[in-house]
C-alpha positions as CSV (number, residue, x, y, z in Angstrom):
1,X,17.3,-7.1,22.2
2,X,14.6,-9.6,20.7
3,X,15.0,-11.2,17.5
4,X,12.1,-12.1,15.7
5,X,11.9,-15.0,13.0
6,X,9.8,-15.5,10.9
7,X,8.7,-18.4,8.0
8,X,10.5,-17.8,4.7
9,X,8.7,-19.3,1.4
10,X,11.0,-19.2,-1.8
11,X,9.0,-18.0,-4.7
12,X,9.6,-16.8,-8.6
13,X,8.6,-12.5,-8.6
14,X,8.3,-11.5,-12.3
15,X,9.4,-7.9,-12.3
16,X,9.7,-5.2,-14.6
17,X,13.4,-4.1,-15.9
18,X,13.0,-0.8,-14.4
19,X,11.3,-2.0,-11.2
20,X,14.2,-4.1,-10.8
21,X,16.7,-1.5,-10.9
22,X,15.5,0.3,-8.6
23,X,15.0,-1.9,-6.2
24,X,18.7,-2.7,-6.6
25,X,19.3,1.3,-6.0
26,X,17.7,1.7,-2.7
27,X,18.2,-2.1,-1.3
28,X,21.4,-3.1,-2.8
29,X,22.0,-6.5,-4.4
30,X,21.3,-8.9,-1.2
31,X,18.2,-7.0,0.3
32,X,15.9,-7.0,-2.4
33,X,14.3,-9.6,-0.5
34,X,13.8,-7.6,2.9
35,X,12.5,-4.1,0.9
36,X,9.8,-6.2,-1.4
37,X,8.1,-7.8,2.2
38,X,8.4,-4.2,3.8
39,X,6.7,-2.7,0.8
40,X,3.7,-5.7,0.9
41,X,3.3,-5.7,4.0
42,X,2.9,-1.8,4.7
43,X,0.2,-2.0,1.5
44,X,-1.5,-5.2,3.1
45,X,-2.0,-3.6,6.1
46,X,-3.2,-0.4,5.5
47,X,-6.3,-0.1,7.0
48,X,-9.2,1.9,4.8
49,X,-12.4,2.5,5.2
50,X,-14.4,3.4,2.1
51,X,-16.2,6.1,4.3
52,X,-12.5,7.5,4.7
53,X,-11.8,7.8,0.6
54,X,-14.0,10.3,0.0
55,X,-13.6,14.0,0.8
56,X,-15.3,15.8,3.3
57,X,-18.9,17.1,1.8
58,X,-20.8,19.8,3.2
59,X,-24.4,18.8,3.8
60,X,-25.6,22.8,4.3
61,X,-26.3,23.0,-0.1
62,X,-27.9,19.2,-0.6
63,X,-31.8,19.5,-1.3
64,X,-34.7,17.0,-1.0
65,X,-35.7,16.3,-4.4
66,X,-38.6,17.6,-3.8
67,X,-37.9,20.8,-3.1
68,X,-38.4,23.7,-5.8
69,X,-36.3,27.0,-6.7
């Protein structure tokens, strides 16, 4: 079993009331920490294409401009 370690940087997180307690629900008082760098880095690295946002079109009833009814 490896044990990876890693940098730590103290910082200040401003955080809403509510956001707070429920943080403190699913981590518990000493793991805040650990849940708020799982959560940042699963939304840093998502990877998203803007040619994946958008739903699936079906080119069969797009018309040139130019054509006429």
């Amino acid at each position: 079993m490896y044990v990876v370690m890693y940098m730590v940087r103290k910082t200040t997180l401003l955080l809403r009331d509510d956001v707070y307690q429920m943080l403190k629900e699913k981590a518990g008082n000493k793991k805040i920490s650990n849940l708020v760098n799982e959560i940042i880095i699963e939304y840093f690295t998502k990877k998203s294409s803007m040619f994946g946002s958008m739903k699936h079109v079906d080119i069969r009833d797009l018309r040139d401009h130019g054509d006429r009814l």
